[in-house]
N, C-alpha and C positions, 0 to 999 in steps of 0.2 A: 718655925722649927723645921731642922733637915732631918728629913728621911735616908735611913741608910744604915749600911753594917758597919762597925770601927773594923779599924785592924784585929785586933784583939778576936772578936768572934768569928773572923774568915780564917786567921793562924789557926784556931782551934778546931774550925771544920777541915782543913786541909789535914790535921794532924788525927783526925779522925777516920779522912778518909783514905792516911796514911796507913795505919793499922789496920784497917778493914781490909785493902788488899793488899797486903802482904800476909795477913792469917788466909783470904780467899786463896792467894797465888801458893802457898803451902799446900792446900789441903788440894789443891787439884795436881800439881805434883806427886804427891802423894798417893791419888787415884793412877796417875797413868803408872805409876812405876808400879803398881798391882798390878793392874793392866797385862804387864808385864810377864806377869806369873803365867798367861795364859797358855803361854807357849809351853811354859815349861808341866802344865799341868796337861795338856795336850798330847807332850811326848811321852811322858811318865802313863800315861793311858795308853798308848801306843804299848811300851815296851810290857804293860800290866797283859794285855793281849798277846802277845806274842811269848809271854811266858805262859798264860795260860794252855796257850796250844802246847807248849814245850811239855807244859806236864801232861796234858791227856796225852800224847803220843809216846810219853817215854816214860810215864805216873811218877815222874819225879824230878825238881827242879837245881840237883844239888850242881851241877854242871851249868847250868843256864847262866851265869853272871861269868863265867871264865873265859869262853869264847866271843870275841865282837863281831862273830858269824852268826852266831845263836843271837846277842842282845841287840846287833847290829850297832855296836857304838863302836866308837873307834875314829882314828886319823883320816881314813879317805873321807872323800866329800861327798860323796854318797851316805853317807854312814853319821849317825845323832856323834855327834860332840862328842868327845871323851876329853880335852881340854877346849878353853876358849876361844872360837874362832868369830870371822867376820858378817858370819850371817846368822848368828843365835846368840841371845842373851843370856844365856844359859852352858852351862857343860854339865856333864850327866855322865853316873856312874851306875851301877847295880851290883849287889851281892846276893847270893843267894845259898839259902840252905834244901835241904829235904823237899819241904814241901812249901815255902814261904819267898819271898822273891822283894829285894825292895831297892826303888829306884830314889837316887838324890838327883835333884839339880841344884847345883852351884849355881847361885850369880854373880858374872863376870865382873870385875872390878878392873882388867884390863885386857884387852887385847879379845873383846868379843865384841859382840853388834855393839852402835853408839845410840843413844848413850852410855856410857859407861854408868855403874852404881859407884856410889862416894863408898858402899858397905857392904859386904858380900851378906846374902842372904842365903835361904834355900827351902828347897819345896821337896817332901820324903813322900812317897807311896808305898807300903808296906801293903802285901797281900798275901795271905796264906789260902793257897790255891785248894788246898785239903777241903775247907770249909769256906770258903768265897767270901773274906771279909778282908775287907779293904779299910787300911788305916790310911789319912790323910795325915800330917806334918808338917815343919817350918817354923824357920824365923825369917825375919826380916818384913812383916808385914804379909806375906804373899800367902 
């Protein structure tokens, strides 16, 4: 009597451990492009600060998202994204009323750091400086 696997049961572990990574090779994709978010949760923390100060010094943030001197967002390279460029995954907006300040990042779907996203997502910081409560947001996973 021969010892040994047929065809048949080696095709069926190959196709086994076809699946296997290809759901693993998903799901860790899917980690770095969170991953991802960091930055953009990072900067939105950044700009949550710097509105903060805007309102202790002037107790009111209705001007804070108009200037990209006050939000520091804007075209130079000094300066957070305000569209997609080569060194952020992200571009970033902020509107602001009274007393509440709220930062978006957009994720780039072209023309920002590579990899590119297949899907724009985005990451919202809302804070109403009045009473220091900070909302968190998003789609796209992040």
């Amino acid at each position: 009597m021969k010892k040994g696997f047929t065809l048949l049961e080696l095709i069926v572990v190959i196709i086994i451990l076809g699946v296997l990574a290809i759901l693993g090779f998903t799901q860790y994709a899917r980690m770095i492009e969170k991953s991802r978010g960091a930055e953009a949760k990072a900067i939105l923390g950044d700009i949550r600060k710097l509105s903060a100060g805007y309102y202790l010094e002037f107790g009111s943030t209705a001007s804070f998202g108009t200037g990209a001197s006050t939000a520091h967002i804007g075209t130079n390279a000094d300066q957070i994204p305000s569209a997609c460029r080569a060194s952020h995954w992200f571009s970033y907006s902020v509107t602001s009323a009274a007393t509440n300040v709220t930062g978006v990042a957009t994720r780039c779907t072209a023309g920002g750091k590579l990899p590119q996203a297949s899907t724009a997502g985005d990451v919202q910081l809302t804070s109403v400086l009045s009473t220091g409560v900070d909302t968190w947001g998003g789609s796209g996973g992040y």
